[in-house]
Structures are given as C-alpha cells and as structure tokens.
C-alpha positions as CSV (number, residue, x, y, z in Angstrom):
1,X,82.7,103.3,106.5
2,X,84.1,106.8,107.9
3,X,83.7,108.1,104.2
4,X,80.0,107.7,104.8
5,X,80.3,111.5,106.5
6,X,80.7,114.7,104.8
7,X,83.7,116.0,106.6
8,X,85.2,112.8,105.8
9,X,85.2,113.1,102.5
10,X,86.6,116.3,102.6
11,X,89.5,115.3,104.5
12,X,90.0,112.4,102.1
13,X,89.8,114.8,99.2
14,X,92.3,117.2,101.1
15,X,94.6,115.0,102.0
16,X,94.7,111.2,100.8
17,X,97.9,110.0,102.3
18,X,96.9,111.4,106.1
19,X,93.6,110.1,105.5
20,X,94.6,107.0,104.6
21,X,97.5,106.5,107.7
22,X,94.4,106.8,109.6
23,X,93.4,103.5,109.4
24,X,96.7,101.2,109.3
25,X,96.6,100.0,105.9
26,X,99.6,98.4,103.6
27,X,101.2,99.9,101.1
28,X,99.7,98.1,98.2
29,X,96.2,98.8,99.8
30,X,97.3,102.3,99.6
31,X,98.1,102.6,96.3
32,X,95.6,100.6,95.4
33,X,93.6,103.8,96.4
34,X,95.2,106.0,95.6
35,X,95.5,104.8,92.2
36,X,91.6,104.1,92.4
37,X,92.6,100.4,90.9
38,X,89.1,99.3,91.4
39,X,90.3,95.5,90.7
40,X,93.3,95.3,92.7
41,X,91.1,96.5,95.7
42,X,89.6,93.6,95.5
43,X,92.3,91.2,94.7
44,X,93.4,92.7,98.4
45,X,90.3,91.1,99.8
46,X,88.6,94.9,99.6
47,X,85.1,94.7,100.4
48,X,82.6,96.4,97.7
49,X,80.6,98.3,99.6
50,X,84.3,99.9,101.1
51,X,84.8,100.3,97.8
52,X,81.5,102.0,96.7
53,X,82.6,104.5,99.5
54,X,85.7,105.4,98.1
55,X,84.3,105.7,94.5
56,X,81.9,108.2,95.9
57,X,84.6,110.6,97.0
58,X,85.7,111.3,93.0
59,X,82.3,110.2,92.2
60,X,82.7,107.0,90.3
61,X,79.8,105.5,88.5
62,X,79.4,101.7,89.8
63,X,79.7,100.6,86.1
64,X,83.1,102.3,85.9
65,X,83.6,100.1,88.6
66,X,83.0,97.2,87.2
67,X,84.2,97.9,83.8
68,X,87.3,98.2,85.8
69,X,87.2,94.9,87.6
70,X,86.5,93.2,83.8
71,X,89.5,94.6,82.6
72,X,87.4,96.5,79.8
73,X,86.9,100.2,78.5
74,X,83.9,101.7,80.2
75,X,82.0,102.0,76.7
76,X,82.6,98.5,75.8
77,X,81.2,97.7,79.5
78,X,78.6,99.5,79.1
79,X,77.7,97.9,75.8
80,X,78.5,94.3,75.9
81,X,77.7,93.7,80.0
82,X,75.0,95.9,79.5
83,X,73.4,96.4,76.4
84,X,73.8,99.8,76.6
C-alpha cells in the first residue's frame, strides 16, 4: 500500500530494485514487477488492488491489466471483452 504516497512513487520510479528490497519479496515476485507481468503477479497469489498500485506508478490502464491477465493484445481486449 506504501505506493499509495507520492514520495513513494517517486522512490519506486527512481529506484525499483531498492524499493522493492524494502519489503522482503522473492525473486520471482520481483521480476514479476519489474517486468510488470500483470498475470504472473497473480499466479504469485498478488493481490489486485497491490497490483492496481503498482500499475499506477507507469500509469497502466486497468484494461491493460486485464488484457494482460487474458493473455490477449490490448486492442483485441478491448474489443471482444469489451465491445469497444
């Protein structure tokens, strides 16, 4: 929840690696991150809104997101999960 703050996103952005020793986490986590590998966050038992956070930082739309997690282009999400 720390990227919630302002200052914490801007430590994030400066530095991911220190940012993310911070808070214990494995090395798949990490480059699950890193990578922004929306769906492997969650096959790590990542939480969403955790998630949401992070996607913030770049900014991520939330359909990227799950376009991501669907294994799809974000175009083709768009249009056959959304109609868009």
């Amino acid at each position: 929840m720390s990227l919630g703050r302002p200052e914490n996103r801007a430590a994030f952005k400066a530095d991911e690696d220190a940012y993310l020793a911070r808070f214990g986490l494995d090395p798949a986590t990490t480059a699950a991150v890193k990578a922004r590998d929306y769906a492997e966050m969650v096959r790590l038992g990542g939480n969403l809104f955790f998630i949401l956070k992070i996607s913030a930082v770049d900014p991520t739309p939330i359909t990227a997101i799950g376009a991501a997690q669907a294994g799809m282009d974000h175009d083709r999400f768009l249009k056959e999960r959304l109609g868009k």
